[in-house]
MIVODO-390861 format. One record per atom (N, C-alpha, C): x, y, z. Coordinates in steps of 0.05 Angstrom, whole numbers, plus 32768, in hexadecimal, padded with zeros to 4 digits. Each point is the difference from the previous one (the first is absolute). Example, Ala and Ser with C-alpha at 12.3 -4.5 7.8 and 13.67 -1.06 7.14 Angstrom:
2
81087F8E809C/7FEE80188000/801280188000/7FF980157FF2/801080188001/7FF18016800E/
//
This chain:
164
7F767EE07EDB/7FF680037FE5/7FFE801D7FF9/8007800B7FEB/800180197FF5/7FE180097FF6/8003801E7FF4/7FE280097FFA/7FF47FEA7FEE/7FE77FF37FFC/7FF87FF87FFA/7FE7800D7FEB/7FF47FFB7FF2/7FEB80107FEE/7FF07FF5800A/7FE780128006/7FE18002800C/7FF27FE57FEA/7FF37FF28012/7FEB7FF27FF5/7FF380077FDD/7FF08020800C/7FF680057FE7/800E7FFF7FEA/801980038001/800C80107FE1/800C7FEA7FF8/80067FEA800D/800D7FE47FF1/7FF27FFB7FEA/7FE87FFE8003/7FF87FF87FDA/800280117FF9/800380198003/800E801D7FE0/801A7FF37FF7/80107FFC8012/80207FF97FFD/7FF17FEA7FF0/7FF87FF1800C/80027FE97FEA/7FEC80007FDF/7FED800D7FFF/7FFE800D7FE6/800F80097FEF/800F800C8014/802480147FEE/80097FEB7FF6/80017FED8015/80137FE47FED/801D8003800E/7FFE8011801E/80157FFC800E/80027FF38019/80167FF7800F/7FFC7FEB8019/800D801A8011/7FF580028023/800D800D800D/801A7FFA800A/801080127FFC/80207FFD800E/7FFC7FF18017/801A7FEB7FF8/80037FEA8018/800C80048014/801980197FF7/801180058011/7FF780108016/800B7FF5801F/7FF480108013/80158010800E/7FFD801A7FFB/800880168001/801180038025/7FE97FF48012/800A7FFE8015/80177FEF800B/7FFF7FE67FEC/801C7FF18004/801680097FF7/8000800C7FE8/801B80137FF1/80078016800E/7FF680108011/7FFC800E801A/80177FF58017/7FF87FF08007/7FFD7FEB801D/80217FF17FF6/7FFD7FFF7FE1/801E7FF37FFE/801C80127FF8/7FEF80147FFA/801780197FFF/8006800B800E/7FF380038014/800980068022/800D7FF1800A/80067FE47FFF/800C7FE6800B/801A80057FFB/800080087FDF/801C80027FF6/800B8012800B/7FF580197FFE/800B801C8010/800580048019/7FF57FEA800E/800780008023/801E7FDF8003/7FFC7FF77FE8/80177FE77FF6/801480158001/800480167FF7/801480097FFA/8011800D801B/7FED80118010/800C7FFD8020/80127FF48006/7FE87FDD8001/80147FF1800D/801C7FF47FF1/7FFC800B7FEB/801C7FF77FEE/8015801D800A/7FF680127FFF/8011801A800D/800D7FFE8014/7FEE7FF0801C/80037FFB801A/80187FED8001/80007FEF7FE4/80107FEC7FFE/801F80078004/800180147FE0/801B800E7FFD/8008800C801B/7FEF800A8009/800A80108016/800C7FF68013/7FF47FE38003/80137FEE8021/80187FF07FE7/7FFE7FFF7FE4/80167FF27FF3/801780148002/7FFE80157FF6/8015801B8009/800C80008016/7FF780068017/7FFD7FFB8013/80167FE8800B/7FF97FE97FF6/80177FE3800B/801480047FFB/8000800A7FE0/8011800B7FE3/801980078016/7FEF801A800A/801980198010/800E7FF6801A/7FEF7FF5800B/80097FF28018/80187FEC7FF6/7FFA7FF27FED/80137FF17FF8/801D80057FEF/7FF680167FFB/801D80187FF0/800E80088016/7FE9800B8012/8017801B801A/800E7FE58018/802180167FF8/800E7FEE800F/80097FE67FFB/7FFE7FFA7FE5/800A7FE97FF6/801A80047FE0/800D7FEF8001/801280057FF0/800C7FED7FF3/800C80047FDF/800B7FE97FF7/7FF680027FE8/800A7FED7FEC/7FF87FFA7FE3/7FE17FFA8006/7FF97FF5800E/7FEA7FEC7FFD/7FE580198002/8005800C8014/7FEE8017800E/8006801E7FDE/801280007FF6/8006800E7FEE/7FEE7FF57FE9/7FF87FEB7FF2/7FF67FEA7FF2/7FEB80028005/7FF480008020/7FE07FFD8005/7FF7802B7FF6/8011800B8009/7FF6801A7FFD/7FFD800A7FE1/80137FF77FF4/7FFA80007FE7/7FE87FF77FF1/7FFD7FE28005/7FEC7FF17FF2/7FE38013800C/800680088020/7FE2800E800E/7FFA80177FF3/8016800B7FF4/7FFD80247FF1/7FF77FFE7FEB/80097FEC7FEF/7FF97FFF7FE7/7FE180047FF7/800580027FE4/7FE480077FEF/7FEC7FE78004/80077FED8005/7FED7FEC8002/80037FF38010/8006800B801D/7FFF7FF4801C/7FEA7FFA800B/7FFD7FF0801A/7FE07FF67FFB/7FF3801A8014/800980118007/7FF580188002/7FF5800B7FED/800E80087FEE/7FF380127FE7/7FED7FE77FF1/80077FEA7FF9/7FE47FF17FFB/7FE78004800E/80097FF98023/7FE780058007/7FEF80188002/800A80147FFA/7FFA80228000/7FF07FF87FE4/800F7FF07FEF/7FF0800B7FEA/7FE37FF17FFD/80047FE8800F/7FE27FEB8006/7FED80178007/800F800A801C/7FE18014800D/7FFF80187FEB/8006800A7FF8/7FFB80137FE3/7FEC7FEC7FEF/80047FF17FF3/7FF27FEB7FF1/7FEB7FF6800D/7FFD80008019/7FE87FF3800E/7FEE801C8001/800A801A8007/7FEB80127FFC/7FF3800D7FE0/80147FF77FF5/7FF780077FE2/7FE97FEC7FFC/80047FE48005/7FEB7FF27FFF/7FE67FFF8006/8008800A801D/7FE480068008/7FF0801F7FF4/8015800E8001/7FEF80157FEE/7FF57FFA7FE5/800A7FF67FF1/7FF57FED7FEE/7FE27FF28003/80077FF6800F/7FE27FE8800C/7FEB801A8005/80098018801C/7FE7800A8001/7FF980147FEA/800B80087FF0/800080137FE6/7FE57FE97FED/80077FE87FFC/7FEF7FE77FEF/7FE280068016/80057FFC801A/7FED8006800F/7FED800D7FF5/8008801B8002/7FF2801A7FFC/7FF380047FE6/80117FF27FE9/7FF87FFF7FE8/7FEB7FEE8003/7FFF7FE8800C/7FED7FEE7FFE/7FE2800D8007/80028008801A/7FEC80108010/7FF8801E7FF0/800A800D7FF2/7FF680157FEC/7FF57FF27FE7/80077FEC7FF7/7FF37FF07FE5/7FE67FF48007/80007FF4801E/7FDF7FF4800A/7FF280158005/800F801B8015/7FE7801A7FF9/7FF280087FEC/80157FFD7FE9/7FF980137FE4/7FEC7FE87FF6/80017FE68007/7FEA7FF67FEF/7FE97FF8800D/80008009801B/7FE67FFA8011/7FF480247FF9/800480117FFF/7FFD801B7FF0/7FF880057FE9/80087FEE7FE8/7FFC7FF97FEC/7FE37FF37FFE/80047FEA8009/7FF07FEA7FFB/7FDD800A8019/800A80128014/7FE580177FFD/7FF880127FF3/801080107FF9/7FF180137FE7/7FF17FFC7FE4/800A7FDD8005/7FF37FEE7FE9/7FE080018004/800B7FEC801D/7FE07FFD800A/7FE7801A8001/800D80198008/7FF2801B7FFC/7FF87FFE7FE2/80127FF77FFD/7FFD800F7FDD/7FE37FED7FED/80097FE68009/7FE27FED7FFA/7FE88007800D/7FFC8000801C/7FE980088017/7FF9801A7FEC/800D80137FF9/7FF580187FF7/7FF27FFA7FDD/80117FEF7FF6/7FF27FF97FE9/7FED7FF47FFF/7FF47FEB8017/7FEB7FF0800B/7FE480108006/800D8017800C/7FE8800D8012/7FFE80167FE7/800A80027FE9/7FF5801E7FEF/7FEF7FEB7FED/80037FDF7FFD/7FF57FF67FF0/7FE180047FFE/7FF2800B8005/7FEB7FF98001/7FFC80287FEE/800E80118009/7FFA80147FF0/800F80067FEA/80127FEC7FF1/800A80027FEA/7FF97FEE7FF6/7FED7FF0800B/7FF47FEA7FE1/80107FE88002/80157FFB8014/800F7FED8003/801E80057FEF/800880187FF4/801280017FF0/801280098013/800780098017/801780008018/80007FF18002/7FF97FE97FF6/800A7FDF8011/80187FF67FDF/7FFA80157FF2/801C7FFE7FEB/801C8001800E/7FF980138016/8021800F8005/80097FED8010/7FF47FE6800F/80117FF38012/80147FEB7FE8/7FFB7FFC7FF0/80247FED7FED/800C801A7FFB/7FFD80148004/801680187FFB/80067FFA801F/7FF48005800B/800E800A8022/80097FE98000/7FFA7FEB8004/80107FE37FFD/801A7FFE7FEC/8009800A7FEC/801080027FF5/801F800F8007/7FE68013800B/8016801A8006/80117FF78023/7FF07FF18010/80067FF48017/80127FE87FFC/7FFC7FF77FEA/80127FE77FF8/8019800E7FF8/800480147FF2/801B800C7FF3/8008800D8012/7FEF80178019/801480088015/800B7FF08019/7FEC7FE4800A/80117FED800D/80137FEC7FF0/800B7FF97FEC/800A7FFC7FF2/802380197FF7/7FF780157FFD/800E800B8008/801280068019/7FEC80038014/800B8002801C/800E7FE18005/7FFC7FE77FFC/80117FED8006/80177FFD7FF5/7FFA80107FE3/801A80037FE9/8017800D800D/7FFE80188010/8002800E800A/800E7FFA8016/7FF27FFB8015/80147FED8012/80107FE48004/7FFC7FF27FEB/80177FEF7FF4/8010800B7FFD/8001801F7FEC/801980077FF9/800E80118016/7FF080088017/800D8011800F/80137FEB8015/7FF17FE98000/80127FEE8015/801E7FEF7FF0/7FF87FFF7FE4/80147FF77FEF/801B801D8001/7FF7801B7FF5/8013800D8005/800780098015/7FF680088016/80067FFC801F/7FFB80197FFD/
//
């Protein structure tokens, strides 16, 4: 299970009128590594397919062996496909842990957030009594202003995982 938000600050978030990110940062992690160590064994692959490839070229002769070397050279031999899988399996995973990181910087920024809130009330709470109760005005501003910068920050990382 990924960072989780502290006890306390769940009812701020939920005052804001926001739900905490579901996505867990440690599985998008855990699966972008999968892909990126997938790709190895797809490498490892080419490498013993090449490998048969040559053994099966050297020292052999004829149309047929002329036909297989061709079709093996070519632009879309299943060598160069599979080259291009493990390329595509590491892009992927870099992908996944990049969403990671974004995920895990968007739960910081709003467990950060959603304390400086709490400061920001506690302090309006505790001056109440020497302003007459009129610092207990500023918490729907600080609440406001907490709602528009976590709101932003999710805005924010939607769009960073949408444009990559």
């Amino acid at each position: 299970m990924g960072l989780q938000i502290p006890g306390e600050l769940r009812s701020l978030l939920d005052i804001l009128g926001y739900d905490w990110p579901a996505s867990d940062e440690q599985k998008l992690f855990e699966l972008g590594r999968a892909w990126v160590e997938f790709s190895d064994e797809v490498n490892a692959f080419v490498d013993s397919a090449v490998s048969a490839a040559t053994n099966a070229l050297t020292g052999n002769e004829g149309g047929d062996i002329e036909a297989f070397q061709t079709w093996w050279d070519g632009a879309e031999s299943p060598a160069a496909s599979l080259a291009s899988n493990a390329t595509g399996a590491v892009v992927g995973g870099a992908g996944l842990i990049v969403c990671a990181a974004i995920v895990l910087a968007l739960k910081i920024a709003v467990i950060v957030q959603l304390a400086v809130l709490a400061i920001e009330i506690a302090q309006a709470v505790a001056t109440a009594g020497p302003t007459f109760g009129a610092s207990l005005l500023e918490i729907p501003v600080f609440q406001a202003l907490a709602r528009t910068i976590v709101g932003n920050l999710m805005q924010e990382a939607v769009w960073r995982l949408i444009d990559g």
